[in-house]
ROGUGU-698340 format. One record per residue (C-alpha): y, x, z; residue in three letters; residue number from 1. Coordinates in pm, 1 decimal, decimal comma, m for minus. Layout:
<ketors>
         c2         c1         c3   rest    nr
          Y          X          Z    ala   NUM
...
</ketors>
This chain:
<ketors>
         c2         c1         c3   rest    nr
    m4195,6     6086,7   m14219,4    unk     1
    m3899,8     6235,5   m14014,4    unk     2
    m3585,4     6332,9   m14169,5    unk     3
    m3243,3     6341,2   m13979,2    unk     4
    m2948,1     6152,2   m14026,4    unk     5
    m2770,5     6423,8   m14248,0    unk     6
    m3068,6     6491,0   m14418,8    unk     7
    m3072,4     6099,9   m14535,8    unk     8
    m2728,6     6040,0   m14576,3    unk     9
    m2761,8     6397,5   m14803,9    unk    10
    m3020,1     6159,8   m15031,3    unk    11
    m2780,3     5899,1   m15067,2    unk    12
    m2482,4     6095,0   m15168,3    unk    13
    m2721,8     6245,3   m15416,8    unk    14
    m2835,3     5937,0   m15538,9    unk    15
    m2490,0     5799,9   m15570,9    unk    16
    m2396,9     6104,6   m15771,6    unk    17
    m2660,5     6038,5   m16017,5    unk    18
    m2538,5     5723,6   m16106,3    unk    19
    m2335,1     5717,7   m16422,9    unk    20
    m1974,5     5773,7   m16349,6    unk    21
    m1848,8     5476,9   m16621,9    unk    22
    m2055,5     5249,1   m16360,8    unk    23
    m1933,4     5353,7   m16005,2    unk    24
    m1566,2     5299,8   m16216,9    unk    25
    m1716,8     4963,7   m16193,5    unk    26
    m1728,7     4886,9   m15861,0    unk    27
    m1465,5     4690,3   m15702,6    unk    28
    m1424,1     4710,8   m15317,7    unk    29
    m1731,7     4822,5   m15165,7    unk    30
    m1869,2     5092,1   m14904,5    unk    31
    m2182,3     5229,5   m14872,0    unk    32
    m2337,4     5266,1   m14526,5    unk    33
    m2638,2     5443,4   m14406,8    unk    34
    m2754,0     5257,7   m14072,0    unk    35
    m3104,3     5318,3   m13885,8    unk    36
    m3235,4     4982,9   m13925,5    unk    37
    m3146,3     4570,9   m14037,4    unk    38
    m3025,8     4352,7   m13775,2    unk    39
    m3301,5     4114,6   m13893,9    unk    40
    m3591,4     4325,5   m13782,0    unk    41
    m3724,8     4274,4   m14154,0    unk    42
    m3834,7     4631,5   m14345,3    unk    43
    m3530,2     4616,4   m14569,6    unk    44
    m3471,2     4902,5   m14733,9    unk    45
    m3117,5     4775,4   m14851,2    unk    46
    m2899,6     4493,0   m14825,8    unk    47
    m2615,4     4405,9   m15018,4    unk    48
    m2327,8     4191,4   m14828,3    unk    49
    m2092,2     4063,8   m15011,3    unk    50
    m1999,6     3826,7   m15316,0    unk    51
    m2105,9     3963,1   m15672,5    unk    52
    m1881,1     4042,6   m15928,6    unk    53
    m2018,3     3730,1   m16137,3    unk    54
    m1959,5     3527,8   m15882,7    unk    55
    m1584,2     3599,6   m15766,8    unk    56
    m1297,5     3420,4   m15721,7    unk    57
     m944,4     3476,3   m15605,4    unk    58
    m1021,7     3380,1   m15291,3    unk    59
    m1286,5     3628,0   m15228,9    unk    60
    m1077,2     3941,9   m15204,6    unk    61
    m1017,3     4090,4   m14875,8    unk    62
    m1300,1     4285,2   m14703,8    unk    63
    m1509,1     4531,8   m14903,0    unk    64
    m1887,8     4469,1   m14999,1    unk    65
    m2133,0     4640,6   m14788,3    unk    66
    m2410,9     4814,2   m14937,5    unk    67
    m2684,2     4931,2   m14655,1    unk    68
    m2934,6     5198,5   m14705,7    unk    69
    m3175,2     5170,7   m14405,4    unk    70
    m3312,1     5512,6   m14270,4    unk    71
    m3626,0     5391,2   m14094,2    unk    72
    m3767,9     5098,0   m14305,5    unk    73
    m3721,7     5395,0   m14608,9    unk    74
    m3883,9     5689,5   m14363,2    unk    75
    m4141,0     5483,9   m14250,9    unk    76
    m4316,7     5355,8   m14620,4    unk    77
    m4266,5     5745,5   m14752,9    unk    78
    m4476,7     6014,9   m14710,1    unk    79
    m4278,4     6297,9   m14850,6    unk    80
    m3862,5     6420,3   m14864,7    unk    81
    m3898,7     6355,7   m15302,7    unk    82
    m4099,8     6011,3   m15195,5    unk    83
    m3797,2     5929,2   m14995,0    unk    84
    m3512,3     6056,3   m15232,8    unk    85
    m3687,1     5847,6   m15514,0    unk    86
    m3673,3     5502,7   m15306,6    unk    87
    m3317,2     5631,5   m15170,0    unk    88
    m3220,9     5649,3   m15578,7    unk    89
    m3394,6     5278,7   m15619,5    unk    90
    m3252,8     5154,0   m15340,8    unk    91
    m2884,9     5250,3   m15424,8    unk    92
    m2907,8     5146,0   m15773,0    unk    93
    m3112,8     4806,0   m15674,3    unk    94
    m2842,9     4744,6   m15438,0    unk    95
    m2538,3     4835,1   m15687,2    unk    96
    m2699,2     4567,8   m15921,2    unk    97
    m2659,5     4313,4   m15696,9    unk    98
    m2316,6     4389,3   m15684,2    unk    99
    m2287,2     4269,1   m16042,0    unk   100
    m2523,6     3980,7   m16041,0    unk   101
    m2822,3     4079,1   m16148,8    unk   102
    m3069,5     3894,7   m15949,3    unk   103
    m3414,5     4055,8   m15789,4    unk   104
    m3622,1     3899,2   m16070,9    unk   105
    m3432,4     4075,3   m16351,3    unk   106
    m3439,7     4343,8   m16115,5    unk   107
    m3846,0     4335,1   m16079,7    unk   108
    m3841,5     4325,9   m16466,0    unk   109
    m3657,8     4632,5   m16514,0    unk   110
    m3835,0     4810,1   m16296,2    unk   111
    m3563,4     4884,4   m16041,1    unk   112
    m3742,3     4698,5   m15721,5    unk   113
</ketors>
């Protein structure tokens, strides 16, 4: 699948958008990045970096939270630009959930892996 760099970073925003406003409120210091691929070499398809809301203490503020969307891991398992938004849209929320603790098994559960 080949999409460009605005293209994908288009699908993001979009996906961002369609979470509910009341959550995004939610978030407390973190970006969202759109790089090509994880420095692990492992077919991510997002990362979050940082320490989750559940989990803070004073201490902890300072730098933002990253939350990566990764272009080619994403491109290369999709066949199709809606294929692609849908995972973006998974992704991002997947990766926002992290954010506040939820944990990739409740994740699985939910259906948001």
């Amino acid at each position: 699948m080949k999409m460009s760099r605005e293209q994908f970073e288009e699908a993001v925003a979009d996906a961002l958008d369609a979470v509910p406003g009341e959550l995004l409120d939610m978030l407390d210091n973190v970006v969202f990045l759109v790089e090509d691929e994880p420095e692990s070499g492992e077919e991510l398809l997002g990362l979050y970096e940082g320490v989750p809301r559940t989990e803070r203490t004073w201490g902890d503020l300072g730098l933002p939270d990253r939350i990566t969307v990764f272009q080619g891991p994403t491109l290369r398992m999709c066949t199709s630009v809606e294929q692609v938004r849908h995972e973006v849209t998974v992704t991002v929320v997947h990766e926002i959930a992290h954010h506040f603790g939820i944990d990739d098994e409740r994740l699985h559960a939910l259906g948001w892996a």
